[in-house]
N, C-alpha and C positions, 0 to 999 in steps of 0.2 A: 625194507621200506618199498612200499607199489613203485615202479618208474611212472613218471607224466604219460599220460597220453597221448599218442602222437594225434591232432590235428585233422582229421576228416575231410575230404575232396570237397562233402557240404559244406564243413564249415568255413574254409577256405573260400568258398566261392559268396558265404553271405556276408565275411569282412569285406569280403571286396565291394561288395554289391552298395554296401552300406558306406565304407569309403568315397566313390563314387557320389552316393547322396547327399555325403555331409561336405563334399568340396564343391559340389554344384550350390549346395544349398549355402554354403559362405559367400562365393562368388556373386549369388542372385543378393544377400543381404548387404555387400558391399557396395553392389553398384548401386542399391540404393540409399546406402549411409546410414540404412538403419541402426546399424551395429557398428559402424566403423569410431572407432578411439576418439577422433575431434570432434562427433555427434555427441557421443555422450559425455566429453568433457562439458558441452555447452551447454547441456538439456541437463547436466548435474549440478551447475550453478546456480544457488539459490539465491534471490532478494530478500531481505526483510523490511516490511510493510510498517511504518509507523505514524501516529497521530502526534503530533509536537504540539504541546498545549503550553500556551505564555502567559503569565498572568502581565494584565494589561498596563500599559503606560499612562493612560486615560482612558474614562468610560467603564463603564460595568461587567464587559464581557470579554472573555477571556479569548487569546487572538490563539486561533489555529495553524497549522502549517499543514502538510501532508507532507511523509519523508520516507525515502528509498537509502536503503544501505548494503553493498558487501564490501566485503573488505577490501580486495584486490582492487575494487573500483571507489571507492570512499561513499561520502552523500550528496543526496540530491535532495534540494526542498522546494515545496511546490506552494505559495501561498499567494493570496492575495492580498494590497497592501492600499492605502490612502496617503496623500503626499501631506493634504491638510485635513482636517477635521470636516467630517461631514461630507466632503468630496469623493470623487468619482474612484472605480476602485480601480487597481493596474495588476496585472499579474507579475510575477518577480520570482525567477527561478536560483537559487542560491547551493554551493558546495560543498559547508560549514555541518560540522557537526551539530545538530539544535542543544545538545545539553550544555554548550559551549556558552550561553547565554543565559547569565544568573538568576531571569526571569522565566527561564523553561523550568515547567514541573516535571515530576518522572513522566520520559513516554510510555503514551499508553501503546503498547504492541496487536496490530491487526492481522499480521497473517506474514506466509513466507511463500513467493511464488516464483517459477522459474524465470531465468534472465530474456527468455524468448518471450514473456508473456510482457517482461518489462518494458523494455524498447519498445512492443506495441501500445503498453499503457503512458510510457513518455510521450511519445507523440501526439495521441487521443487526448491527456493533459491539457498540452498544448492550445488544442481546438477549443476547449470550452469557453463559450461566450462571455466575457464579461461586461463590457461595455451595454449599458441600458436598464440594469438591473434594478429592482425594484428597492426601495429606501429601505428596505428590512432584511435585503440579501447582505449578506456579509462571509467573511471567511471561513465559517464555520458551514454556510450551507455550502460552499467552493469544494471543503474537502470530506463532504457527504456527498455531493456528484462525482468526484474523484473515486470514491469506495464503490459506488455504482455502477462507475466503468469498470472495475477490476471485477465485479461480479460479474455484468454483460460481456465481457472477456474470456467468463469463462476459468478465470486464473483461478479461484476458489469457489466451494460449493456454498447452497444457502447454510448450512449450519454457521460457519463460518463468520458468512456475511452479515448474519441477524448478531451472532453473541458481540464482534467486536461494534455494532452499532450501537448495540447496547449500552456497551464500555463507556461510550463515545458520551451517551447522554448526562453523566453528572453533571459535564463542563460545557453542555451545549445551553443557548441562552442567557438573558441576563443572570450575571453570580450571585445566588442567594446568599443574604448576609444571614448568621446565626442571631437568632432572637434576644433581646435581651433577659434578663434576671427578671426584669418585669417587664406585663404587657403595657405596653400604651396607647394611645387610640392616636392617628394623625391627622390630621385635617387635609383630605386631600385638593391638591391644587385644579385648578383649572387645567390643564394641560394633560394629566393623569391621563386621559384617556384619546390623546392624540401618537400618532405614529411616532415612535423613537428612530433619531438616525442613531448610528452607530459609528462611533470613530475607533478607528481600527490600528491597534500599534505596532504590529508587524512584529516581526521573530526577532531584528536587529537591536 
């Protein structure tokens, strides 16, 4: 059997060289955390993104939530709510699993984004205006500006953002009721064609 090779003066001299590279080059990635263990523990924690859809307590439309979940940290729901019927809308931030509530249909799932992107989307949340809104704004346009932000964030690409908007539309607007067995003609009211308010029943 050949003996090993002994090892060459060159080659000796280009482990080193490369040694050398690879501890400077740790060093320069450390101090900037690009690489370091609690960076990528935190950049590896994902959110999941979901649409909490209620069928309503009153009124024709189905009341929306927007809801954040990982495990380690539980949920977060982000909706808008009315105290009384026809009244002014208040935002209301909640910690409650949504499927917990015998009125949530399945959620619809929108995307999965990093915990960094989160806490910036929590707070940006936060800001959006609701006081002054117009009689046909309601919950569901709340948490289509919520999906807006996560776009303009940057947290997910358009593909993404178009399919779960998509998703989004069965249950957006008044609930169509299915037709009957037979057609009928109705006489429509006076009113048919005035602004609908919206009374909103909230996820609870």
């Amino acid at each position: 059997m050949p003996k090993p090779s002994k090892p060459s003066k060159d080659d000796d001299k280009s482990r080193k060289k490369h040694r050398s590279k690879d501890t400077k080059s740790s060093h320069h990635s450390n101090k900037h955390g690009s690489t370091s263990r609690s960076h990528r523990d935190e950049t590896d924690q994902v959110m999941d993104l979901y649409c909490a859809v209620y069928q309503p307590r009153v009124g024709n439309y189905y009341h929306w939530a927007f809801a954040m979940h990982r495990p380690d940290l539980g949920w977060a729901i982000f909706e808008v709510v009315q105290d009384v019927d026809d009244g002014p809308f208040r935002t209301a931030i909640r910690d409650v699993n949504p499927s917990s509530s015998a009125r949530c249909l399945p959620l619809v799932p929108l995307a999965r984004i990093y915990s960094s992107y989160a806490q910036n989307l929590a707070s940006q949340i936060r800001e959006i205006p609701v006081e002054g809104r117009p009689a046909l704004w309601n919950c569901q346009e709340y948490v289509l500006e919520i999906w807006d932000l996560v776009w303009q964030l940057g947290a997910i690409d358009q593909n993404t953002y178009e399919v779960a908007r998509q998703n989004l539309m069965p249950y957006f607007g008044p609930i169509q009721e299915e037709d009957d067995e037979y057609e009928h003609e109705e006489v429509p009211d006076e009113d048919d064609n005035q602004p609908q308010f919206i009374s909103d029943s909230g996820s609870d």
